[in-house]
N, C-alpha and C positions, 0 to 999 in steps of 0.2 A: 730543677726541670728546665732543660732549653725553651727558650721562646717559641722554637716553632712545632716543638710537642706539646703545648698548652692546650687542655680542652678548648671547644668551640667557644667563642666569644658568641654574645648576641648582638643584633644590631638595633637600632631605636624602635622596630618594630614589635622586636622580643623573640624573634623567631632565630633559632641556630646557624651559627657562618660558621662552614669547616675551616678548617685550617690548612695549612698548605700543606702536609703530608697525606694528609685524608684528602685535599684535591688532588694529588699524584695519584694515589691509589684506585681512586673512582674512574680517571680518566683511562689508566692501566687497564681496569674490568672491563669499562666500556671498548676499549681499544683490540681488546683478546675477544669481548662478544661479537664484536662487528668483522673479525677477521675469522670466526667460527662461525659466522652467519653464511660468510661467502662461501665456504671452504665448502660448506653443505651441500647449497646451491649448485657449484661446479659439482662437488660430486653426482649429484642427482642429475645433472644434465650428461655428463659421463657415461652415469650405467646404459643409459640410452634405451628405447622403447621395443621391443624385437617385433610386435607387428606392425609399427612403421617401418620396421628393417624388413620385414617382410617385403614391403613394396619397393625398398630401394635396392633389393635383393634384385627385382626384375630387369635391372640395367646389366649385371652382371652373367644371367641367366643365359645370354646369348653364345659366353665365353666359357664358360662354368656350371659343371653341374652339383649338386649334394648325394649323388648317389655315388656308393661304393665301389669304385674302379672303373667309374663311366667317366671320361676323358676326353675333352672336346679340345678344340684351342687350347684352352690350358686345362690345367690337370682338377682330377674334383676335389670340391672343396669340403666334402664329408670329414667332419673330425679333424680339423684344421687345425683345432684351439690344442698346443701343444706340440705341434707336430715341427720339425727343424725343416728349414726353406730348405728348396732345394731337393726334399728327400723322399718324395713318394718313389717306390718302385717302379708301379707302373706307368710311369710318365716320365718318357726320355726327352723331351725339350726344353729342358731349364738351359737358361745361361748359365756359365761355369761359374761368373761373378754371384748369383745369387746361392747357387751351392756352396759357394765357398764364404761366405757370408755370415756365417757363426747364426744366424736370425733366430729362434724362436718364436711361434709366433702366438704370441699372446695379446692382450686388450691394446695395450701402448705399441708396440710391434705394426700389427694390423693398421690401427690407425695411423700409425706415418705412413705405412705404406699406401693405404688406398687414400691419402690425401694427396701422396706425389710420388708414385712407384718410382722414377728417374732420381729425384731427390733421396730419398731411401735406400735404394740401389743405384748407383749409375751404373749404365751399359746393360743394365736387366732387359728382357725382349721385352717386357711385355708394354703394348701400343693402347696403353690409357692414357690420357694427360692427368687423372685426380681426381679427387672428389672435395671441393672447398668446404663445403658447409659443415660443421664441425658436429651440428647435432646429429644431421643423416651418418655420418660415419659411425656414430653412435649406437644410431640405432641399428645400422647394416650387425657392428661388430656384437651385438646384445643379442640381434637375429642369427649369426653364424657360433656365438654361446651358445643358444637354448636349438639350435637344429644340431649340433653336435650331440648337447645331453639327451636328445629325444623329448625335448621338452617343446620343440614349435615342430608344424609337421613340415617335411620340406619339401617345395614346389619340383616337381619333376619339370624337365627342361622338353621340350618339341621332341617329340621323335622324329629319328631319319625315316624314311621308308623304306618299308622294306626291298630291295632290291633285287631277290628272290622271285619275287611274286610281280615282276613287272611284265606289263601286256604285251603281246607278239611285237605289235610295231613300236616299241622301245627294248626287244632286244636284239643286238648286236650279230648278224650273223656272218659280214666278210665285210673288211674296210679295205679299200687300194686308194694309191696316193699315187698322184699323175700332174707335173709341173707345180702347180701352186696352191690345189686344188685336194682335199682328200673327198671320197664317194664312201657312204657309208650304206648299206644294205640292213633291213632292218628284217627281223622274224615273220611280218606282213609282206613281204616281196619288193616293198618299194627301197627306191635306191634314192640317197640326199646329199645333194653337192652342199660342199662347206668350201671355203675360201681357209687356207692352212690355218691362219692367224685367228682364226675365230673358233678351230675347235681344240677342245683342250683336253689333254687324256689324266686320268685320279686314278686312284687306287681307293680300295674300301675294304680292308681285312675283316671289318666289322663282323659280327651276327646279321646282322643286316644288310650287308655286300652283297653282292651278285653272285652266282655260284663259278666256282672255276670254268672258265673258256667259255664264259657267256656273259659277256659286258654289259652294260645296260648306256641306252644312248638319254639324257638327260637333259631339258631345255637351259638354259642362259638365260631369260628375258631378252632385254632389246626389243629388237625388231623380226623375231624369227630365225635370223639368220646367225646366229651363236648357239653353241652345245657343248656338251662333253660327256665323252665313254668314259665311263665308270667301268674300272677292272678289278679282280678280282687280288690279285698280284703284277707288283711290278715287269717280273719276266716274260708277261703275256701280252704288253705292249709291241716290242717288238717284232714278234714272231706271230703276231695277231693281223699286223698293216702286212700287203702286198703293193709292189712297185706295177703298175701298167696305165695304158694310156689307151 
C-alpha cells in the first residue's frame, strides 16, 4: 500500500486526519457543490418573474402591442416566442438587416436583444437604446412567455380614436394653401389659419380612420397653433388642398 493511500492516521487528540486523497476528494465535492449552487441561483434569476414583466411590459406598450395583427410602430408582439425576426406578414417596416438575420427568437435571442437592439442587430431601425438590468429583462421575456401561451392576460395598448365619429368642427371640409399659409375650413363653418410648417398631413388606413374624403383636423399640443389632417388615403392629399389667396 502507497503511503498516501493509508487509512486516516489520528492525531494526539484521537480524532481522524484524512489523508491527502480524501482531501482532494472532499475538496472536488465541495468545489462541484458551490458551482451547482450558483448555477441554480443564475438559473432562478433567468426564468424571471412574468408579473414584474408585466409592468416592465408598460415601457414597451407605447411601441408594441400583444394583440393579433394590431401594429403600431412596430409590429405586435403576440406569439413572438418562436416566431423568425423579420417575419410577420403583416408588418412591412423591418429593416432588411433584421430580416436577414437568421434570429429566432427565443429566451437568449430576446434578451440580447432588448438589452442592446444596435448591439444585436446593427443598422436594425429600431430607436431603443436597451434595457441594462438583467433581472427586468427577465422578467419582460418570462412575461412575453406566459402572454404568448395564454397563460398572463395581455395589457391592451390605448386605443386610437375613432375618427369616424369625429365632431363637426374637427372635420375637414376644404383646405387652400395661399404663400405660406394653409386655411383649413372645418364641418362647423369656421375657417383656421396654420402657418405651412406647423401643419402636417397622415394618413390612417386603419378601422379607425376617417371615412374616405373626410379628413379629420387633429390638435398638436404646443401652443394652439400646430395640427394635423388625418386622411383617409394618401391620394386624397393632394387633390384635397386648393391653391387661392
Amino acid at each position: 500500500m502507497r503511503a498516501d493511500e493509508a487509512v486516516p492516521w489520528h492525531g494526539t487528540n484521537g480524532r481522524a486526519i484524512l489523508n491527502r486523497n480524501e482531501t482532494k476528494m472532499t475538496v472536488r465535492y465541495a468545489a462541484a457543490a458551490l458551482a451547482l449552487a450558483f448555477a441554480a441561483a443564475a438559473a432562478a434569476q433567468n426564468l424571471g418573474d412574468a408579473a414584474r414583466g408585466t409592468r416592465a411590459f408598460q415601457a414597451c406598450a407605447a411601441c408594441h402591442s400583444l394583440e393579433p395583427g394590431r401594429n403600431m410602430t412596430g409590429p405586435s408582439l403576440a406569439g413572438v416566442l418562436g416566431r423568425k425576426a423579420g417575419s410577420l406578414e403583416s408588418f412591412g417596416r423591418y429593416s432588411e438587416v433584421l430580416r436577414k438575420s437568421g434570429i429566432v427568437w427565443n429566451e437568449r435571442a430576446l434578451d440580447a436583444w432588448i438589452a442592446n437592439p444596435e448591439k444585436a442587430v446593427p443598422g436594425n431601425f429600431m430607436s431603443f437604446a436597451g434595457l441594462p438590468d438583467a433581472r427586468a429583462r427577465a422578467d419582460l421575456v418570462a412575461f412575453l412567455r406566459a402572454a404568448s401561451e395564454g397563460k398572463a392576460p395581455a395589457p391592451r395598448s390605448a386605443a386610437l380614436p375613432d375618427l369616424k365619429k369625429a365632431p363637426a368642427e374637427a372635420t375637414v371640409t376644404a383646405m387652400r394653401h395661399c404663400g405660406d399659409s394653409y386655411f383649413v375650413t372645418t364641418g362647423s363653418g369656421a375657417t383656421l389659419p396654420f402657418w405651412e410648417f406647423n401643419l402636417r398631413f397622415k394618413t390612417d388606413s386603419s378601422p379607425s380612420g376617417p371615412a374616405p374624403g373626410k379628413p379629420v383636423l387633429v390638435g398638436q399640443g404646443m401652443q394652439g397653433d400646430r395640427a394635423q389632417v388625418v386622411f383617409s388615403a394618401p391620394e386624397e392629399i393632394s387633390s384635397f388642398i386648393r391653391k387661392g389667396c
